[in-house]
C-alpha positions as CSV (number, residue, x, y, z in Angstrom):
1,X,59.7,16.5,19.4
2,X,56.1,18.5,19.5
3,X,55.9,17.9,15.9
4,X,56.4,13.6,16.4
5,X,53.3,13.9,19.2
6,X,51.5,15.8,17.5
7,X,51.8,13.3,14.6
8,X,51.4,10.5,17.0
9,X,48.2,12.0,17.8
10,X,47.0,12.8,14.6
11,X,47.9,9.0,13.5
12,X,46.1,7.6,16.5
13,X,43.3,9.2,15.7
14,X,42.7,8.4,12.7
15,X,43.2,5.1,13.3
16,X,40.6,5.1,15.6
17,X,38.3,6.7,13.4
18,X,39.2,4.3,10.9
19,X,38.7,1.2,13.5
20,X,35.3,2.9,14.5
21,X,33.7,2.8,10.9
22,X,35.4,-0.8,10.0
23,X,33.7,-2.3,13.1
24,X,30.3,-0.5,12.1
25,X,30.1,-1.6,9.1
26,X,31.0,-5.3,10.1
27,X,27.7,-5.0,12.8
28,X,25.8,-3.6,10.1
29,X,26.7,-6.2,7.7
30,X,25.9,-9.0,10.4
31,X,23.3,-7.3,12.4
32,X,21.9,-4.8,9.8
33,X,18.9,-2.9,11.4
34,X,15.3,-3.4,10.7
35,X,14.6,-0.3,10.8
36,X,13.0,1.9,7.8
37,X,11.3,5.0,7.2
38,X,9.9,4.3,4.4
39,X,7.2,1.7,3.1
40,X,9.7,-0.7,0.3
41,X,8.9,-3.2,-2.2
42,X,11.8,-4.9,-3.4
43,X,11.5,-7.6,-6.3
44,X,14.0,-9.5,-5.9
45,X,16.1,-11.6,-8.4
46,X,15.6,-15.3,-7.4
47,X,16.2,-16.1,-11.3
48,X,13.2,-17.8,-13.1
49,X,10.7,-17.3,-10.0
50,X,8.9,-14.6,-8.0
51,X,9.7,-13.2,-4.7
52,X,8.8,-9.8,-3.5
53,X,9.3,-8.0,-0.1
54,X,7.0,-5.8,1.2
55,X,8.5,-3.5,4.2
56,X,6.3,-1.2,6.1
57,X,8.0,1.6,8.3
58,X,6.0,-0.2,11.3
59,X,8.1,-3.3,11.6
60,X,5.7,-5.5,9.5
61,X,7.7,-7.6,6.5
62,X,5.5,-9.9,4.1
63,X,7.0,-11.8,1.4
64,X,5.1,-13.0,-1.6
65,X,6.1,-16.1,-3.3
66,X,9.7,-17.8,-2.9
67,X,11.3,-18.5,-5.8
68,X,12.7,-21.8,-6.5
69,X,14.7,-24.0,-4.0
70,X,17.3,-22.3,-2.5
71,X,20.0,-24.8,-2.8
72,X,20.3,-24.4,-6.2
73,X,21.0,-20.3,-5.4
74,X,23.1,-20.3,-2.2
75,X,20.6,-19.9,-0.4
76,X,20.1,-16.6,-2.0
77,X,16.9,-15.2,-0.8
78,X,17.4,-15.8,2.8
79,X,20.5,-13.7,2.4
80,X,18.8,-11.2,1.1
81,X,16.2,-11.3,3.6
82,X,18.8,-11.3,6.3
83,X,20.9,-8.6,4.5
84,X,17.5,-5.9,4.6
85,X,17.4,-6.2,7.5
86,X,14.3,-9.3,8.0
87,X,14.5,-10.7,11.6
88,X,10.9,-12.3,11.2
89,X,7.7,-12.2,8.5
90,X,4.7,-11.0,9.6
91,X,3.0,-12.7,6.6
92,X,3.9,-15.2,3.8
93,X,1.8,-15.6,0.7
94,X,1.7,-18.5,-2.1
95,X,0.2,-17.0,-5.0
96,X,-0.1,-20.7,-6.3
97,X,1.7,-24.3,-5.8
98,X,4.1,-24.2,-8.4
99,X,8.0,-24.9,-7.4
100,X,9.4,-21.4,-8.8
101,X,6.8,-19.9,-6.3
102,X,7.2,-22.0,-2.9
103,X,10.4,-24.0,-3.7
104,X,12.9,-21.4,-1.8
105,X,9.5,-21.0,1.2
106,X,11.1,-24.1,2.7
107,X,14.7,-22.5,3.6
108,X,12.5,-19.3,4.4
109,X,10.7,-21.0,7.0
110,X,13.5,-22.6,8.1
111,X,15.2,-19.7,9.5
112,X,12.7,-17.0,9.9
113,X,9.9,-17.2,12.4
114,X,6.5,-16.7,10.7
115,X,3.1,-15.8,12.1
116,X,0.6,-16.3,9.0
117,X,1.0,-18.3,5.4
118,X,-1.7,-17.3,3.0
119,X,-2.6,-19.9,0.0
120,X,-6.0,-20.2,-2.0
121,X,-6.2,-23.4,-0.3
122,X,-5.2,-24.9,-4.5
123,X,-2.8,-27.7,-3.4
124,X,0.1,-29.3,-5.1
125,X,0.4,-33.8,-4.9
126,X,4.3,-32.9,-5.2
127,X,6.6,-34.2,-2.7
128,X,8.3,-30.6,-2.0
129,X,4.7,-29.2,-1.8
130,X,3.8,-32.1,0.6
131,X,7.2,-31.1,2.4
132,X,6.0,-27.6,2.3
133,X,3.1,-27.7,4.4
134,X,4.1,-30.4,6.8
135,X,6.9,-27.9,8.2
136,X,4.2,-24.9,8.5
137,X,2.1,-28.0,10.1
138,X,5.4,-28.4,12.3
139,X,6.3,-25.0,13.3
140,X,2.8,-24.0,14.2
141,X,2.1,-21.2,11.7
142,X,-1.0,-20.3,11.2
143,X,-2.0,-21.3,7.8
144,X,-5.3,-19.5,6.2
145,X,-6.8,-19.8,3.4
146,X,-8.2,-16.9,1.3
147,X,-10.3,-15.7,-1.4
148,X,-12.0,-13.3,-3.2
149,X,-13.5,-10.2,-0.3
150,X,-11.1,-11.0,2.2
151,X,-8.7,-8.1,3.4
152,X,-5.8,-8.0,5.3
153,X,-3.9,-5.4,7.3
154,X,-0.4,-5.4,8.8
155,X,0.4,-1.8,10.2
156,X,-0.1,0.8,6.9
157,X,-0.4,-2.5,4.2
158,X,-3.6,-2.9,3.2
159,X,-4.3,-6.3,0.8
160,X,-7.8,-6.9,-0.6
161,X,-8.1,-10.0,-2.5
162,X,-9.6,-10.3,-6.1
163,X,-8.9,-13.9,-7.2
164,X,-9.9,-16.7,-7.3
165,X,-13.4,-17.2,-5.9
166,X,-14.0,-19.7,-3.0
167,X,-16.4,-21.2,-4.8
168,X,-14.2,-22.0,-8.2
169,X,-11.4,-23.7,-7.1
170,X,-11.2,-25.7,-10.6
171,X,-8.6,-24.9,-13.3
172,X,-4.9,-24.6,-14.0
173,X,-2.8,-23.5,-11.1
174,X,-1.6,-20.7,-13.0
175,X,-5.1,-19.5,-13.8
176,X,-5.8,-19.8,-9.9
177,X,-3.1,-17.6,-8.8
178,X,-3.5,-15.3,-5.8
179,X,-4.6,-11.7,-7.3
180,X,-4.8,-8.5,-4.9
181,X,-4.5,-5.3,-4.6
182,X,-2.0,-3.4,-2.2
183,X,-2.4,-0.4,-0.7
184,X,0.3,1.1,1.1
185,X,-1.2,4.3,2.4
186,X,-1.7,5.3,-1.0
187,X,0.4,3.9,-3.3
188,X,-1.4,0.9,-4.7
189,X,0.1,-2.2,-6.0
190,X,-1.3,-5.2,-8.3
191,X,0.0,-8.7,-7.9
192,X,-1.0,-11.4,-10.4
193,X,0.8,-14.5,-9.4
194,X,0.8,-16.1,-12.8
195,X,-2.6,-15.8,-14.3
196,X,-3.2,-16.0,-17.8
197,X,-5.2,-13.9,-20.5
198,X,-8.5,-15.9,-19.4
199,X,-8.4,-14.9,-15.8
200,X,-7.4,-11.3,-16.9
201,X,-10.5,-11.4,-18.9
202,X,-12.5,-12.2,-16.1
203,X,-11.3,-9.3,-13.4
204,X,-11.6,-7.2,-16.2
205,X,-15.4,-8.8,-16.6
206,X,-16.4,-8.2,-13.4
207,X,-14.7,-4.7,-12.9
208,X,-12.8,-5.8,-10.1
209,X,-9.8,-4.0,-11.7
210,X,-8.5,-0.3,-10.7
211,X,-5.9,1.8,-11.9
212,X,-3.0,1.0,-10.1
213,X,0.5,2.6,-9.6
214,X,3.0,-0.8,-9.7
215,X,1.7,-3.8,-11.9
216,X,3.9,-6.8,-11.0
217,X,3.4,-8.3,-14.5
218,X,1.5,-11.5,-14.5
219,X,3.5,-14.7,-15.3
220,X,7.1,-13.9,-15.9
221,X,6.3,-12.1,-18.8
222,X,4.3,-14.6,-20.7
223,X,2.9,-13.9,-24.2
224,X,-0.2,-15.9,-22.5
225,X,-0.8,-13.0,-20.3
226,X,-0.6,-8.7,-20.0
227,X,-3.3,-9.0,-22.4
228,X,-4.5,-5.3,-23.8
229,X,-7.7,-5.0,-22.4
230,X,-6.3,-5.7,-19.1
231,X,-3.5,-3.3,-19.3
232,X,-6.0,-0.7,-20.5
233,X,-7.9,-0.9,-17.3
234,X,-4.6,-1.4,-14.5
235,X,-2.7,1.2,-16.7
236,X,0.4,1.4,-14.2
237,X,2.9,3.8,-14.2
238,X,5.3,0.9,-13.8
239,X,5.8,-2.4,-14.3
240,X,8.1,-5.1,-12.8
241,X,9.0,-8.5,-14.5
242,X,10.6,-11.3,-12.4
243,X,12.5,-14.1,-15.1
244,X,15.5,-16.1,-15.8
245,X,18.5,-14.8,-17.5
246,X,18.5,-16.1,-20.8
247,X,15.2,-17.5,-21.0
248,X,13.6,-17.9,-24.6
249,X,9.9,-17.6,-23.7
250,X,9.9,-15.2,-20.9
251,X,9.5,-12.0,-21.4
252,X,7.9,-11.9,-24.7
253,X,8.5,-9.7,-27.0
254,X,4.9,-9.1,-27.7
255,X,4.9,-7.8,-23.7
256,X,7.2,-5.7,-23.6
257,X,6.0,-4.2,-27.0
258,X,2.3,-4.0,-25.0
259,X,3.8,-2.3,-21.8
260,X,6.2,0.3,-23.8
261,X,2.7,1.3,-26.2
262,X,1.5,2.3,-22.6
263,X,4.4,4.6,-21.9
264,X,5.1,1.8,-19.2
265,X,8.4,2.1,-17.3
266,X,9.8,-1.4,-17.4
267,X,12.0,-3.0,-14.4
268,X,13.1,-6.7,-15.4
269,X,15.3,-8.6,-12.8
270,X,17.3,-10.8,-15.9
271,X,18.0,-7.4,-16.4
272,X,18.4,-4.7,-13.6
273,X,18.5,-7.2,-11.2
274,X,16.8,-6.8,-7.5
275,X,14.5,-3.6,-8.1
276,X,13.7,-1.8,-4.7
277,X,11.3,0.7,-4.7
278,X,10.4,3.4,-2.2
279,X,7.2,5.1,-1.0
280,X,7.1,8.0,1.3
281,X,3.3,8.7,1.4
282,X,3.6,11.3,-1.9
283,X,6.3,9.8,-4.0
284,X,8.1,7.0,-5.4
285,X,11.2,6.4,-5.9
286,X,13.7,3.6,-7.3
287,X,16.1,2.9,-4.6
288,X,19.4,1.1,-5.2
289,X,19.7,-2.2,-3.7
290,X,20.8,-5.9,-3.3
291,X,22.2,-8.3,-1.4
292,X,25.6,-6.9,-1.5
293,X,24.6,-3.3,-0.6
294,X,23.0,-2.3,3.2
295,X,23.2,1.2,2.5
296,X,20.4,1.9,-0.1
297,X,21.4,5.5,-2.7
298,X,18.3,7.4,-3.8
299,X,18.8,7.8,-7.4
300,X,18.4,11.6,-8.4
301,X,14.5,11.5,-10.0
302,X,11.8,10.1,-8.5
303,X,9.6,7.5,-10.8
């Protein structure tokens, strides 16, 4: 008889324990807390398109870029917004008017609130672009424009913009993609929308190029851009390429080749997937992420 209670107890505790851990995961799953302790950029897989996170341990969140519609993803990057954790963006920027870049924006602003949307002030004639700025017309968010010498700071991110020039607004839309520099307390970031070997030549011109630690590699990969010269100058100690599966042109083999020369570490998201990253103010580390997981591993080395 002592034995059965004691059982009983044993059973009914475990149980519990078992009931206690089910329903926290469930919360955390629907209610997953925005709280880090640690700066993150996550790249994250929106196919053939850009989209990048940036998380400072503050409680500011910026997204660059948007990917393409979302309908034809599920909806995919607002889950993974909402799965990290994202209750609101302090900042969205448009590195340039092309649909893989602001097509999924529209679902984003749909459901998250956001305070600031950063373009060149390079606008699209396209219906979805059109669409685009009438609901950030709509919902009252204020819209700048910015340019080369303007800097912006949210909490321990620090942005300073290189490209393009007020002035020059001309050209190809790819050509007058967003380029800046990021600065999170140290660990400095390059972001090259999708300029081309002309524009690279130009920053690299001008000496408005540093050595940077993350090079977010200009145009999906493109054989029209990373040209040597310019890696020469960035000469990061990794570099992340957002693409399609499957997709003929992008990366280019050329690219790759150009980046590996450079003892380059390569992340590609037709690849790895969503590559999170980590920065603690002295190191960096590759963190293990995506929109299934909300508890994100360390992997054993840092970068």
């Amino acid at each position: 008889m002592i034995k059965e209670e004691i059982f009983k107890i044993k059973k009914t505790g475990l149980l519990f324990i078992v009931f206690f851990i089910f329903t926290f995961l469930i919360i955390q799953l629907l209610f997953p807390l925005n709280h880090i302790e640690s700066f993150e950029i996550h790249f994250i897989d929106v196919g053939q398109g850009d989209a990048i996170l940036l998380r400072d341990p503050g409680g500011y969140d910026i997204l660059i870029d948007g990917g393409f519609p979302q309908q034809e993803q599920n909806y995919k990057l607002n889950r993974y917004l909402k799965s990290a954790g994202v209750r609101n963006l302090s900042a969205v920027f448009l590195t340039h008017p092309h649909l893989d870049h602001y097509g999924g924006l529209i679902q984003v602003l749909e459901e998250f609130p956001v305070f600031y949307f950063f373009t060149t002030g390079v606008e699209s004639r396209a219906q979805s672009y059109l669409k685009l700025l009438e609901i950030i017309e709509y919902l009252g968010i204020d819209h700048r424009k910015v340019h080369r010498g303007d800097m912006i700071r949210a909490g321990g991110i620090t942005i300073d913009i290189l490209h393009p020039r007020e002035e020059f607004l001309l050209g190809s839309f790819n050509n007058l993609s967003l380029v800046f520099e990021v600065n999170l307390k140290g660990l400095k970031i390059l972001f090259t929308g999708d300029i081309e070997s002309e524009t690279e030549a130009q920053l690299v011109r001008q000496s408005l190029l540093n050595r940077v630690d993350i090079l977010k590699v200009a145009h999906h990969g493109s054989a029209t851009s990373s040209s040597a010269d310019f890696l020469k100058i960035v000469d990061p100690a990794v570099a992340v390429i957002q693409a399609g599966k499957n997709n003929i042109f992008h990366p280019a083999p050329e690219v790759i080749a150009r980046l590996e020369d450079r003892n380059i570490q390569v992340f590609r998201t037709d690849e790895d997937g969503e590559v999170v990253f980590g920065w603690n103010g002295s190191k960096l580390y590759l963190l293990e992420g995506g929109i299934s997981g909300f508890i994100r591993k360390l992997y054993k080395r840092a970068i």
